[in-house]
C-alpha positions in Angstrom: -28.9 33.3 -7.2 -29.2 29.8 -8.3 -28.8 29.7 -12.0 -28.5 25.6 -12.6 -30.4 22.7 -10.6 -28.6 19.2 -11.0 -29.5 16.2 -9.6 -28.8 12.3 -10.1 -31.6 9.5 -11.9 -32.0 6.6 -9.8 -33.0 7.4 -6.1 -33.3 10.8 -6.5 -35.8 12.1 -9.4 -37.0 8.5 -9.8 -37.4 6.1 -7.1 -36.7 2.7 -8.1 -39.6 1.2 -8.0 -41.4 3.6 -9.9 -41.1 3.2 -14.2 -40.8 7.0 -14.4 -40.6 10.7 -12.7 -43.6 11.1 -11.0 -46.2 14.3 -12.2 -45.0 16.4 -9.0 -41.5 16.1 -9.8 -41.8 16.5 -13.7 -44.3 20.0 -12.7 -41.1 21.0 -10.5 -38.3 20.9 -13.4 -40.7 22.4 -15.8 -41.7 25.4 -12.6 -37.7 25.8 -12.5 -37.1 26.0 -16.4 -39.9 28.5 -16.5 -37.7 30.6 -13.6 -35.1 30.8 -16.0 -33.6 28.1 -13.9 -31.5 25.4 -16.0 -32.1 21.5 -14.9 -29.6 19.1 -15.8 -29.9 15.4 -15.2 -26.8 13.7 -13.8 -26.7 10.3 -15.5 -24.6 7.6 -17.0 -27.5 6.9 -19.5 -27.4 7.7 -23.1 -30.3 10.7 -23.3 -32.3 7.8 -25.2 -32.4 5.8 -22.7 -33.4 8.0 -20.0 -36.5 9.6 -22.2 -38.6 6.7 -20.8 -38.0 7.9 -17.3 -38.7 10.9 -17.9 -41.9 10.9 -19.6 -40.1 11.2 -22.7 -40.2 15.4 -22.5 -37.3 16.1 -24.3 -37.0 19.7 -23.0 -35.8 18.1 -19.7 -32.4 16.8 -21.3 -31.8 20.5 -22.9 -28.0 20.9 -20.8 -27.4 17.1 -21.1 
């Protein structure tokens, strides 16, 4: 049973070209939250600083 998905920023959720998550990957996280699948973001950003890449939903730094 997977209870907690974690993955890195840069390369990963967010290639670097692009200025954010894309719509596919932000519908994913919210399809696993909605599981009852926590999501955690792996990052050495201050959660302020990483709201811009991810759309600024605040509900996607909820274990950070």
């Amino acid at each position: 049973m997977i209870k907690l998905v974690l993955s890195d920023m840069d390369q990963t959720l967010k290639p670097a070209e692009n200025p954010a998550i894309s719509e596919r990957t932000h519908q994913a996280i919210k399809n696993l939250k909605a599981a009852g699948i926590a999501f955690g973001l792996s990052t050495g950003r201050p959660v302020y600083d990483a709201l811009s890449y991810l759309k600024s939903d605040v509900s996607l730094t909820d274990t950070g």
